[in-house]
C-alpha positions as CSV (number, residue, x, y, z in Angstrom):
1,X,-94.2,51.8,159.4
2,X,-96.7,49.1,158.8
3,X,-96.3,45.3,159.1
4,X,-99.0,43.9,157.2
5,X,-100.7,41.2,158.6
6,X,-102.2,39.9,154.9
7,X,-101.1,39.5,151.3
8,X,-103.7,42.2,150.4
9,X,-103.2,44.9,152.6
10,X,-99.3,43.9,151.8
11,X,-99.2,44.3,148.2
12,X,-101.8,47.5,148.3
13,X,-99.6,49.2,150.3
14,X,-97.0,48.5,147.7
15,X,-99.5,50.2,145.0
16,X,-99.6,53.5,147.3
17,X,-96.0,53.7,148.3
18,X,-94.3,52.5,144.9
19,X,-90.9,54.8,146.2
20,X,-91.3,52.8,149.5
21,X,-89.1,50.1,151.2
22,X,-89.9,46.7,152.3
23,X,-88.1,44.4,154.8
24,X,-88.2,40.8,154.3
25,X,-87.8,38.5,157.2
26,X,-88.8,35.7,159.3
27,X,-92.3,35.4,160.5
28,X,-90.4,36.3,163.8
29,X,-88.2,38.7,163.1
30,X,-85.0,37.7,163.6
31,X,-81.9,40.1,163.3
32,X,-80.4,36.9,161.4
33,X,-82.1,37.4,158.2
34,X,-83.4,41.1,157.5
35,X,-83.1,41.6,153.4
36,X,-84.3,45.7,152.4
37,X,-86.2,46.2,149.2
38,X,-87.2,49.0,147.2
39,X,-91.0,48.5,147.4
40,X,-91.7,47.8,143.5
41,X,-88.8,44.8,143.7
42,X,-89.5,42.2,141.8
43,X,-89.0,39.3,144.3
44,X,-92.1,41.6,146.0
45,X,-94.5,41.4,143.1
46,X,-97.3,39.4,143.5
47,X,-97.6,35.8,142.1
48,X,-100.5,33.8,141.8
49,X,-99.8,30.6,144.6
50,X,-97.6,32.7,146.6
51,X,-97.8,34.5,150.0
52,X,-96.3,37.2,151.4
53,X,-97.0,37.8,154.8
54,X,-97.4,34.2,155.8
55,X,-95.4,31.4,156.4
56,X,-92.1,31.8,156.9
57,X,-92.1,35.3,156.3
58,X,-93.1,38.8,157.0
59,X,-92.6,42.0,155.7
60,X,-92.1,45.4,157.3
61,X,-92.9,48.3,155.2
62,X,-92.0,52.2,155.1
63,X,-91.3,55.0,153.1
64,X,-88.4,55.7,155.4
65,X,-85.7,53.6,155.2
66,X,-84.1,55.3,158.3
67,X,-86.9,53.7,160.1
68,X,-86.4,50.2,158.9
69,X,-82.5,50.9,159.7
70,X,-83.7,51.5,163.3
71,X,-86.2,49.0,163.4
72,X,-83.7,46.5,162.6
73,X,-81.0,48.0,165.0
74,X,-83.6,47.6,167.7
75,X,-84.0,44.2,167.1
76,X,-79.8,43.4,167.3
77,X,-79.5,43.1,163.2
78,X,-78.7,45.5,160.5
79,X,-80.0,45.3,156.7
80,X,-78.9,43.4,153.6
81,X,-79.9,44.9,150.6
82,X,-81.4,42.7,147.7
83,X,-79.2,42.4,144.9
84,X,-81.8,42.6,142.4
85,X,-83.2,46.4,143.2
86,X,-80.5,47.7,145.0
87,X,-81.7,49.7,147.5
């Protein structure tokens, strides 16, 4: 599991795990708002002006998506999927 702590080492991670899966969250993680992606998502792909791993938000990665699952049990919150890539 790998929680980037920049937009590059987000989004090249994302170029060596294409079949990976991404969390999206607050900058704290919060069990409140937890949204699973399939790695090559859309709403993930980088665009010029936007950040990733910044801000509001942060991004957990894996391969696994048992281990986001638990991640986000251990943190009181389970996952939504996106609508988009359906995880």
């Amino acid at each position: 599991m790998l929680i980037p702590s920049t937009d590059q080492e987000f989004h090249g991670w994302q170029e060596a795990h294409s079949q990976g899966y991404v969390v999206n969250t607050y900058q704290n993680p919060s069990p409140k708002y937890m949204v699973l992606h399939k790695a090559d998502c859309r709403h993930l792909r980088p665009w010029e002006g936007h950040t990733y791993t910044r801000g509001d938000y942060s991004k957990v990665c894996s391969e696994d998506v048992q281990e986001l699952t638990k991640w986000s049990d251990g943190l009181g919150g389970s996952l939504s999927r996106c609508r988009s890539c359906q995880p």
